[in-house]
C-alpha positions, 0 to 999 in steps of 0.5 A, spaced: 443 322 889 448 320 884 452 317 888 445 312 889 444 312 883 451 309 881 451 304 887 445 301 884 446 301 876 453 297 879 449 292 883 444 291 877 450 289 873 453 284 878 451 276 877 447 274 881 450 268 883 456 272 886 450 272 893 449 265 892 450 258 896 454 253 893 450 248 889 450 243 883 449 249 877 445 247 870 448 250 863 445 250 858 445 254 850 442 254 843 439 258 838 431 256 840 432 254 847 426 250 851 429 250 859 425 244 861 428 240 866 427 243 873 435 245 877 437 244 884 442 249 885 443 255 879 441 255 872 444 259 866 442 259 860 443 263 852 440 263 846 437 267 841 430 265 844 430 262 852 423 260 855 425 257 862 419 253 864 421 249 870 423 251 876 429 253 878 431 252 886 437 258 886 439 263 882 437 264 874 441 267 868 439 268 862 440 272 856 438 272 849 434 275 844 427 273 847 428 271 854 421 269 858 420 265 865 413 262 866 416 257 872 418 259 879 425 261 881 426 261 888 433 265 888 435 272 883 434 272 877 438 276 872 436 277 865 439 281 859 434 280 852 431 283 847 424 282 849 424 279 857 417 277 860 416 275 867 410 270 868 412 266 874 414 269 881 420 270 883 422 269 891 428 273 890 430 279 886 430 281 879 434 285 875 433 286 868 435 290 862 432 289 855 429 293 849 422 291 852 420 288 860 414 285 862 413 284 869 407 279 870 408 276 877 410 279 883 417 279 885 419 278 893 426 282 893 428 289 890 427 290 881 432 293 878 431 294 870 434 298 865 430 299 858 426 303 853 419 300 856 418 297 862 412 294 865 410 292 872 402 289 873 404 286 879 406 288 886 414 289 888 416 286 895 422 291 895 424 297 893 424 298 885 430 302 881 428 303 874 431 307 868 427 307 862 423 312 856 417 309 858 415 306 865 408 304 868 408 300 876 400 298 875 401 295 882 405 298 887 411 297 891 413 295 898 419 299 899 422 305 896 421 307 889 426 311 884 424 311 877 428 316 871 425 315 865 420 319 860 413 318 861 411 314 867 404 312 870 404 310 877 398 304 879 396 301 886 399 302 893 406 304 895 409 303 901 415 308 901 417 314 898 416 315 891 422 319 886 421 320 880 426 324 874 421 324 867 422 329 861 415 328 860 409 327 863 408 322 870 401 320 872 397 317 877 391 312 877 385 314 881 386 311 887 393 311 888 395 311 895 403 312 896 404 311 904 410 317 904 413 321 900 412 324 892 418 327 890 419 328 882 422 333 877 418 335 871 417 339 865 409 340 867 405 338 874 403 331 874 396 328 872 395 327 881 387 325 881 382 327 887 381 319 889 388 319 890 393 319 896 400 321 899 401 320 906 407 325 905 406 329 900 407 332 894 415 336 892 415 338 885 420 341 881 418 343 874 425 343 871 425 344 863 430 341 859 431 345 852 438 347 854 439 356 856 444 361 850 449 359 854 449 351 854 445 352 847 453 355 845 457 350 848 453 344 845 454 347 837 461 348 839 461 341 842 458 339 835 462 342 830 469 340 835 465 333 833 464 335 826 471 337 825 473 331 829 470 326 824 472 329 818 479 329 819 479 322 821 475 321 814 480 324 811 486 319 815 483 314 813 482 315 806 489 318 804 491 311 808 488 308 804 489 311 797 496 311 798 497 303 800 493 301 795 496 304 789 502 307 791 505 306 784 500 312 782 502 317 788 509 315 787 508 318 779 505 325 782 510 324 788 516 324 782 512 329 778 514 334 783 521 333 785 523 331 778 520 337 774 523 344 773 520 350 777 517 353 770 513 345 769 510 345 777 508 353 776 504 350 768 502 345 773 499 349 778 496 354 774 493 347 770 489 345 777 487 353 778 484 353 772 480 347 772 477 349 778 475 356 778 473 355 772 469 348 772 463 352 777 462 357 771 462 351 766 457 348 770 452 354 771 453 355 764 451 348 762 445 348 767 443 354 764 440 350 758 435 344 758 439 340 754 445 341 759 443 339 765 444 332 764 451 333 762 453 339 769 449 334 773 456 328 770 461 333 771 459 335 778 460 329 780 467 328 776 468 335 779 468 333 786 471 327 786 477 331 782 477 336 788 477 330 793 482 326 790 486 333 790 486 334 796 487 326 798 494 326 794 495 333 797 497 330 804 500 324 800 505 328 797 506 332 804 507 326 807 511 323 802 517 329 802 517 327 810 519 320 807 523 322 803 527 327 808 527 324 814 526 318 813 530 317 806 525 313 803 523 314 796 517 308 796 511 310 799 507 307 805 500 308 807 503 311 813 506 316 809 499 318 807 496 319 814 502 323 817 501 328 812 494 328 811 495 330 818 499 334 819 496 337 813 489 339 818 495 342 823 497 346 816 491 349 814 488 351 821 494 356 821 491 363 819 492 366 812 498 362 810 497 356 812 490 356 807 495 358 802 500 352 802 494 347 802 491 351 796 498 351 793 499 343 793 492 342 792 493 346 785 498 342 784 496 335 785 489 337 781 494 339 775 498 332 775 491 328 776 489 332 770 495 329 766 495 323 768 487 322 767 488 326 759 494 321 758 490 315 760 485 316 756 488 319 751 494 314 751 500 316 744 506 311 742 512 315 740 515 311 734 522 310 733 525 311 726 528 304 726 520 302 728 517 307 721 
């Protein structure tokens, strides 16, 4: 069945023009586009609107935000839209893909479609494949029938087999004759009326799509291995980003650690502890009081951005002390701060003590930003004797 399936979703995307004679070929392109003049051989056509409203001798390809054929078309028909509607016969086959598909018409060859609705009122010549949420076949099929969808409703006289793959309901008008086989999977019996008849019987397999303990585990792996995934590129980009737009301020806090004493780094660490661990007590205290929940609700937001920021520039510094080391750069590089936010993600996945030496660096950077924001907002001139 899967091979099935790939052979024809592969065919539904192959032009169909690559199965045509040659003959002389229209081209034709515009934002609303009216096809008027009727074609001798192929036609192509794209907008943001196509209605095809002259015959077309060969084969027809369109695509468009809103794609509608009310001419004959004696070849294939190929049509990506939107909206895509079909009110004129086609001599050959149809494949379709689009958000909403009409079927007006009937079609002499084989349908193809792929979308979320997909409606056939008129007869199929050939076989039917189509993959969509919501299918409805109000007319019956000469060949084989295979749908995948969520809810599909099956009309008329079929003459083949009919398989259906639904994770919702599937139904069957009254006096629906299918002159073979009905074999679907689904969560609950079909709708199967008493005037309807199936020459080769009906196969069920109730099939039930709410995932087993097992998969259920598997998936909320899955999702947190995405979760921790994009938080980790989220933390790249933005340490890339900090550090090639302003180098100068990561440069400052790159300085602060390599020229401070051991005694300067430690007050600076216990500076960023301090705030941290005391900046939650504050604000829980802050909210205690009505008129104090403004001015917490303030603070929490500069509280994460402090945090943020800390462990942006915690892997800036990082990547910084690689530069320097091995590459004996002093300036800093956006590269700089991506190698060490990510290596920093490597560091802190190492039980125990690599949370410590990310909280570490972490501390530090929170102290030096406090520094350096106290010293911007709160800036001091030192006056020379000679100045006095």
């Amino acid at each position: 069945m899967k091979k099935t399936i790939l052979i024809l979703l592969v065919a539904l995307c192959i032009p169909t023009s690559v199965f045509a004679a040659r003959a002389p070929s229209t081209f034709s392109a515009g934002s609303s586009l009216l096809v008027a003049s009727s074609s001798p051989g192929n036609a192509y056509a794209a907008g943001a609107s196509v209605v095809l409203t002259a015959p077309v001798s060969g084969d027809f390809l369109a695509g468009g935000g809103s794609v509608i054929t009310i001419a004959p078309i004696l070849g294939d028909t190929l049509l990506f839209g939107g909206s895509v509607q079909v009110r004129a016969p086609i001599s050959g086959d149809l494949r379709a893909a689009g958000g909403n598909i009409l079927i007006e018409k009937p079609v002499a060859g084989d349908v193809a479609a792929f979308g979320y609705s997909v409606i056939d009122t008129d007869h199929a010549g050939g076989s039917v494949f189509i993959i969509a949420a919501n299918v409805a076949l109000k007319d019956g099929a000469s060949g084989p029938v295979i749908i995948y969808g969520n809810n599909i409703a099956l009309e008329g006289t079929f003459a083949d087999n009919v398989t259906v793959i639904a994770s919702g309901r599937v139904s069957l008008a009254p006096d629906t004759a299918i002159h073979g086989m009905l074999s679907y999977q689904a969560p609950e019996p079909a709708t199967i009326p008493e005037s309807a008849a199936i020459t080769g019987g009906v196969e069920y397999t109730s099939a039930s799509y709410l995932p087993d303990p097992g998969t259920s585990r598997i998936l909320a792996l899955v999702s947190v291995g995405l979760f921790l995934l994009v938080r980790i590129l989220g933390a790249l980009i933005l340490a890339g980003l900090f550090a090639g737009l302003f180098p100068r301020f990561a440069e400052v806090i790159v300085e602060q650690a390599y020229e401070s004493r051991a005694r300067s780094i430690l007050l600076t660490m216990l500076l960023g502890f301090a705030i941290l661990v005391a900046a939650p007590i504050l604000l829980v205290l802050l909210s205690l009081t009505f008129v104090g929940i403004g001015l917490a609700f303030l603070l929490s937001v500069l509280y994460v951005l402090l945090v943020l920021l800390s462990v942006i520039y915690a892997g800036i510094l990082l990547g910084s002390m690689f530069a320097r080391r091995f590459a004996h750069r002093d300036t800093i590089l956006w590269r700089d701060g991506v190698l060490g936010m990510l290596a920093l993600s490597f560091i802190i996945l190492v039980p125990v003590v690599g949370g410590f030496v990310v909280f570490l660096l972490t501390l530090f950077t929170a102290g030096t930003l406090l520094q350096l924001f106290f010293h911007f907002a709160f800036p001091h001139e030192e006056h020379s004797p000679e100045a006095v």
